[in-house]
Steps between C-alpha positions, in 0.01 A plus 500: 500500500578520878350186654576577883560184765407484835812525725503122583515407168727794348780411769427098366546679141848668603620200641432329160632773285827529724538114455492512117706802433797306473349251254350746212624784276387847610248480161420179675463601824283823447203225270549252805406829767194564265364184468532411843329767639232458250477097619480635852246758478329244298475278810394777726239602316345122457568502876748209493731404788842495301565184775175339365546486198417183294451355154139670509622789568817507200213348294317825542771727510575313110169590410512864598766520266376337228163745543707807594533829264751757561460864527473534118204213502738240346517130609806390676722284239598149531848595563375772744295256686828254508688787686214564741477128597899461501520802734222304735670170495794728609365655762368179673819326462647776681242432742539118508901561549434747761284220701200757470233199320622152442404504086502714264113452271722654209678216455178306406366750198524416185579810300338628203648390166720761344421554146810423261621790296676503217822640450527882373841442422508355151655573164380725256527303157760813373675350819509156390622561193792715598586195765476279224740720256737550776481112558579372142802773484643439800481136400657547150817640652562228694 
């Protein structure tokens, strides 16, 4: 999946990268490369001055998401979609702190609602019981 930037915007995408190094793991680091160069090429292709951009413009970049498949024809995630939006409201606040736009549209999304799971880590009832056996011996010898 090599989404290729035009030289203006792949030295902008360095820039970014070599600012964040310091702040993410190298697991962390390597998802924030890929998703940033996805956001980017995203914004090339629409044809969307990076210094333009607005809360119409993160309103259809949310959208894309929220339409997009992946190679495989599978739906982006909630949680996938969260990272892709976190990794633009990154981007632009690197942008804002650099004195490259004066606000960051990011900021004014309102994300997706993550689904709540439940937890996978539970007790078998064998489980129970033995915590409950151990429990009433350890309390007789007291």
């Amino acid at each position: 999946m090599g989404y290729v930037l035009s030289s203006g915007t792949a030295d902008l995408f360095e820039e970014f990268l070599a600012s964040q190094r310091p702040r993410v793991s190298t697991q962390g680091y390597v998802s924030l490369e890929g998703r940033a160069r996805r956001m980017l090429t995203w914004f090339e292709t629409e044809e969307v001055d990076l210094f333009e951009v607005g809360i119409a413009e993160a309103l259809r970049y949310q959208a894309w998401l929220s339409e997009h498949v992946d190679d495989e024809g599978r739906a982006y995630t909630t949680g996938t979609m969260h990272n892709y939006l976190k990794t633009a409201r990154r981007f632009f606040d690197y942008l804002v702190a650099t004195e490259r736009v004066k606000s960051n549209p990011f900021q004014e999304l309102r994300y997706p609602r993550l689904s709540s799971h439940l937890s996978r880590n539970f007790l078998s009832e064998a489980q129970i019981g033995m915590c409950q056996h151990s429990w009433q011996v350890t309390c007789s010898n007291l």
